[in-house]
N, C-alpha and C positions, 0 to 999 in steps of 0.2 A: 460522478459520485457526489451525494451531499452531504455523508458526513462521516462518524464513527459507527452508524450500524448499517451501510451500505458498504463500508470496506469490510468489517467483521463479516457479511455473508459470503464477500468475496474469497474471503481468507477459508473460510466454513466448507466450500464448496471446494476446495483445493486438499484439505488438510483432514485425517482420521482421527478419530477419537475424541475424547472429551478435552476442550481447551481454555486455557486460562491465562494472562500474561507472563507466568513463569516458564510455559510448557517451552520446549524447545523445540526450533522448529523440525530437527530430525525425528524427534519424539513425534512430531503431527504428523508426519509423512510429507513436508516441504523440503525437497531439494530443489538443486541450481535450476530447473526449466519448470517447476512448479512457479519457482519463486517470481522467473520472470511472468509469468502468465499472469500470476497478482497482479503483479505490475504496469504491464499492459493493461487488466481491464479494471485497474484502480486509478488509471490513469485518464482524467476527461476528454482529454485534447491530445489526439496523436501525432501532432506535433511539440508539445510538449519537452520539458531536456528533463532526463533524469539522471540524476548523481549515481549511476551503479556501484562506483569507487565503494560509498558509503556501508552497499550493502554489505559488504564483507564486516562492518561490524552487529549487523544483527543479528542474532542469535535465539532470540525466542518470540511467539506471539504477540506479546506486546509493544516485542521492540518495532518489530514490524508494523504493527498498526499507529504506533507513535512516527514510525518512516514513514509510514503510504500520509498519515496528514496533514505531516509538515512537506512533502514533495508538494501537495495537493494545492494548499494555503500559499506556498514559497509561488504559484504559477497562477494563482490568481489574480486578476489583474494585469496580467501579461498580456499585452496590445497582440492582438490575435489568438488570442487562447478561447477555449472553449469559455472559462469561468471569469472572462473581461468582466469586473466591475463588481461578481460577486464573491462572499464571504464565507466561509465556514464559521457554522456556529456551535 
């Protein structure tokens, strides 16, 4: 992933309707194995840790795309990760 509109296709590609930061993601058609599947393929490096804990507070599009690129950025640089050395911009 490089950035905010490779994770929004990803989110796009999961989810029904017309969507905006406020939509929720029950409203989009994201539940629990949707959600992981974002996750998964918003994820660069499948070794990677992901904070699942976390996801129980997201609740809408937005929140989610603001989680999938702080997860993204938080493992960058990570000695062994797919994204060693580079940055989201």
């Amino acid at each position: 992933m490089s950035g905010t509109s490779d994770i929004e296709e990803v989110i796009a590609r999961h989810a029904v309707g017309e969507l905006d930061d406020d939509t929720p993601l029950a409203a989009a058609g994201i539940e629990s194995l949707a959600l992981l599947r974002i996750v998964v393929e918003a994820a660069p490096d499948t070794d990677m840790e992901i904070d699942t804990a976390r996801l129980i507070d997201v609740h809408t599009v937005g929140e989610l795309r603001n989680w999938l690129l702080e997860m993204i950025e938080q493992n960058a640089g990570v000695p062994g990760s797919a994204n060693e050395g580079e940055r989201i911009r």
